[in-house]
C-alpha positions in Angstrom: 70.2 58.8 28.1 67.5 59.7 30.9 66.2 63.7 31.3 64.7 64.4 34.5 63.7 61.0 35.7 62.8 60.3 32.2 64.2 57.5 30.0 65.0 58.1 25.9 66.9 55.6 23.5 69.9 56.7 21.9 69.6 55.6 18.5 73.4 56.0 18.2 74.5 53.9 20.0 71.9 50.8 18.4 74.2 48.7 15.9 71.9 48.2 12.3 70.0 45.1 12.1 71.9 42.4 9.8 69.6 39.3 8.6 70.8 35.6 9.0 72.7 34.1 6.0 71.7 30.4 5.3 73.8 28.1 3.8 72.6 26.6 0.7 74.9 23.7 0.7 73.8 22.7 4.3 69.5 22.6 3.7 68.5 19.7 3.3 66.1 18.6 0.9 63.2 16.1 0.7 63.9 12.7 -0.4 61.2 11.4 -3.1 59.7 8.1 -3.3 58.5 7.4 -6.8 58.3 9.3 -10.0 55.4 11.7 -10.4 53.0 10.1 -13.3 53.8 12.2 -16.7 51.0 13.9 -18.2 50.3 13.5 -21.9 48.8 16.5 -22.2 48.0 19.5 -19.9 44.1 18.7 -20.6 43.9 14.9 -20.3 43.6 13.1 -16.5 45.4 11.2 -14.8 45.1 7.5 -15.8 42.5 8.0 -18.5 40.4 9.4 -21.8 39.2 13.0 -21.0 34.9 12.9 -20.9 32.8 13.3 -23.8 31.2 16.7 -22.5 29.2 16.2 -26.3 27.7 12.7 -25.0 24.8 11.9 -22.7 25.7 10.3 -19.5 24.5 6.3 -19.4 21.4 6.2 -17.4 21.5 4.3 -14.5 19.6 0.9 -14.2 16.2 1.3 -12.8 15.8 -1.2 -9.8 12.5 -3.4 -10.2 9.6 -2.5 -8.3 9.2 -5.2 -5.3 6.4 -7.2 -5.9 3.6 -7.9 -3.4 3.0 -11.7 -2.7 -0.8 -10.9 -1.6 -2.1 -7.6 -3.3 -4.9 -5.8 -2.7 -7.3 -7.4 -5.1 -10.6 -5.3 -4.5 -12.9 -3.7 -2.3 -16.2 -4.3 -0.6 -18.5 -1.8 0.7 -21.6 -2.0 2.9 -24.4 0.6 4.2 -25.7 -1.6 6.8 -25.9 -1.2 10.3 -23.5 -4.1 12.4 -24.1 -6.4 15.0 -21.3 -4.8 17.1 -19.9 -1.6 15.5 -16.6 -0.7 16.1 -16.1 2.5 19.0 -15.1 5.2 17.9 -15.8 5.3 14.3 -18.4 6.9 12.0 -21.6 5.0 11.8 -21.7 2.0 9.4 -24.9 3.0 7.6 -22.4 6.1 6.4 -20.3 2.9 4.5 -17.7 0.8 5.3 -15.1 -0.3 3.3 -12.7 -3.2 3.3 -10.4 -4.3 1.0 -9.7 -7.4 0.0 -6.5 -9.3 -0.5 -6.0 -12.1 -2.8 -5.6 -14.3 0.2 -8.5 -13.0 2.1 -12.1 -15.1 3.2 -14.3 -12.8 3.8 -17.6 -14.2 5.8 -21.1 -12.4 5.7 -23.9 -13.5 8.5 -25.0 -13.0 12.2 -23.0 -14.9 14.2 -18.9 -16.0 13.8 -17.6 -19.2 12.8 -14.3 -20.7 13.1 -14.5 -22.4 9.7 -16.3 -21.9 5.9 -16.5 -23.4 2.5 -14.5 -21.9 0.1 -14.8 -24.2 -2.3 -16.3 -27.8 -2.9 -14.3 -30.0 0.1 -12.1 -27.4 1.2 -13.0 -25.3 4.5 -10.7 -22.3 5.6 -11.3 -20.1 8.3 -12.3 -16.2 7.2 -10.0 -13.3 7.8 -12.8 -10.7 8.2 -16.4 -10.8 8.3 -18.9 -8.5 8.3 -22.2 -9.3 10.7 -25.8 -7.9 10.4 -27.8 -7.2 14.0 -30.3 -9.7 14.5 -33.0 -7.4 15.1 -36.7 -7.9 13.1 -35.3 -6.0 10.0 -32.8 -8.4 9.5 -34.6 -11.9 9.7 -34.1 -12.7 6.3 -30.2 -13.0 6.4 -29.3 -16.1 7.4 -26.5 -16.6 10.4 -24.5 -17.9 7.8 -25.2 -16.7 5.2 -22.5 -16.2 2.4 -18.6 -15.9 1.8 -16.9 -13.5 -0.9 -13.3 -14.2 -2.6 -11.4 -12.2 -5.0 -8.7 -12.5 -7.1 -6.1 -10.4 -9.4 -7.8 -11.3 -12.5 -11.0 -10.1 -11.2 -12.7 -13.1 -10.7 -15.1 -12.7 -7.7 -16.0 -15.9 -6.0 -19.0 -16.1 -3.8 -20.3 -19.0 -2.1 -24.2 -19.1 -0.8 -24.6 -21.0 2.6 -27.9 -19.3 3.1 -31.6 -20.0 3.2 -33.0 -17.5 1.2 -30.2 -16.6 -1.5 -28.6 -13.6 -3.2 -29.9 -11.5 -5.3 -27.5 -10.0 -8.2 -28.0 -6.5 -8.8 -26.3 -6.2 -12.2 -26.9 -9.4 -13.7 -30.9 -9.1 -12.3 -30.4 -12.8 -11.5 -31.5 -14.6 -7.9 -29.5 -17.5 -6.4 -31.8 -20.1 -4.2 -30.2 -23.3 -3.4 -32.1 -26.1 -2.4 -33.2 -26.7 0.7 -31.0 -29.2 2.5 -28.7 -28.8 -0.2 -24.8 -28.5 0.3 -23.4 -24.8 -0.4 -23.7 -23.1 -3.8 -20.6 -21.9 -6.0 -20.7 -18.7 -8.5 -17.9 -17.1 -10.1 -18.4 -13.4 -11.3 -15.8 -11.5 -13.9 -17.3 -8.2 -13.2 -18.2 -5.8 -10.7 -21.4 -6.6 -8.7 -24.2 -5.7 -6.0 -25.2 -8.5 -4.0 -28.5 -8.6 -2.0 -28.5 -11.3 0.7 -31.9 -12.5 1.6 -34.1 -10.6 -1.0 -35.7 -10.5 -4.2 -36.5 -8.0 -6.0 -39.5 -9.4 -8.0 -40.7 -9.8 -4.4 -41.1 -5.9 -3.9 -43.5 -3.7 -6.3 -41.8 -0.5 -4.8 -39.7 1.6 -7.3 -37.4 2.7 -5.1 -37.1 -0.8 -3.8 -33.2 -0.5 -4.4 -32.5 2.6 -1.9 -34.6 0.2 0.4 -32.1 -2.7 0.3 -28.8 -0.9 0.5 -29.0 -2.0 4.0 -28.7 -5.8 3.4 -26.3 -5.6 0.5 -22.6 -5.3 -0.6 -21.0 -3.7 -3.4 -18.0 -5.8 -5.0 -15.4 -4.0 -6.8 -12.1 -5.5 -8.2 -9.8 -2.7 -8.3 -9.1 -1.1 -11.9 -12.9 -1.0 -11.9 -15.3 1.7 -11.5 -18.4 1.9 -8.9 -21.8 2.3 -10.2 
């Protein structure tokens, strides 16, 4: 019906709304493939025994550690000036450290060499080194003067190719090898100061052993304390 240009819905003349009847017979239904697996109970799973909530949980296998071939043996640690220090670093008189591997030769002098004794008849070139200036103050170490192994049992080896020996701090002992004489072998089983080139029974100062920090090398197998 429309009023002046204006349209209205007759509500009369609108049949009721009737829903759709479905055919039950004519639905089709899902096929199933399989049975279902019965539960036992409405508390047990699928397939297997309910946890043991009471229980602790197995602990899982710890994997080994992996095992280093060539360890880190030790340290050694000078307060001596260098015949080239490195750029860029603190100065050495501060102290140096290096550590030592099982594997490791390490060579003390003035000058580099392709090849040293390690032990008597054997020669094996060193894998570090640590070299004094050869200024005035440093006459008594020799160019060659000695070469320092380690090993995981804390056996320090130390072989003397000098001419005027080592000095051992701890042990208050000096090593002089002959002169002429092939190198000399010592074995040490505990920590040590080495002085290369000086005796102490040579110098009547007391505070001779500040003096010589300069021309000596601290060996310390790890698992061992510094002095």
């Amino acid at each position: 019906m429309r009023v002046k240009g204006k349209a209205y819905l007759d509500f009369d003349r609108i049949a009721p709304f009737k829903a759709p009847t479905v055919n039950a017979d004519r639905v089709r239904r899902p096929r199933r493939r399989g049975k279902l697996p019965a539960m036992s109970s409405p508390t047990q799973p699928i397939g297997g025994v309910p946890p043991d909530a009471t229980r602790p949980a197995a602990a899982r296998p710890v994997p080994a550690a992996p095992t280093d071939p060539d360890p880190v043996v030790g340290f050694l640690v000078f307060y001596s000036e260098m015949a080239e220090p490195p750029t860029g670093q603190p100065d050495p008189r501060l102290g140096r450290v290096y550590p030592m591997r099982e594997s490791d030769v390490f060579f003390v002098g003035k000058a580099s060499t392709d090849e040293v004794p390690v032990e008597e008849g054997r020669m094996q070139a060193p894998t570090a080194c640590h070299l004094f200036p050869g200024s005035s103050d440093f006459a008594h170490i020799s160019r060659k003067h000695a070469v320092l192994r380690m090993d995981r049992t804390g056996k320090i080896r130390v072989t003397d190719l000098s001419t005027n020996g080592l000095y051992f701090v701890r042990a208050k002992r000096r090593a002089h090898r002959t002169t002429g004489s092939g190198p000399e072998f010592h074995e040490l089983t505990a920590p040590e100061t080495i002085v290369f080139g000086l005796d102490e029974n040579a110098f009547k100062d007391p505070r001779w052993h500040e003096k010589a920090d300069r021309f000596q090398v601290e060996i310390v197998p790890v698992g061992a304390a510094p002095r």
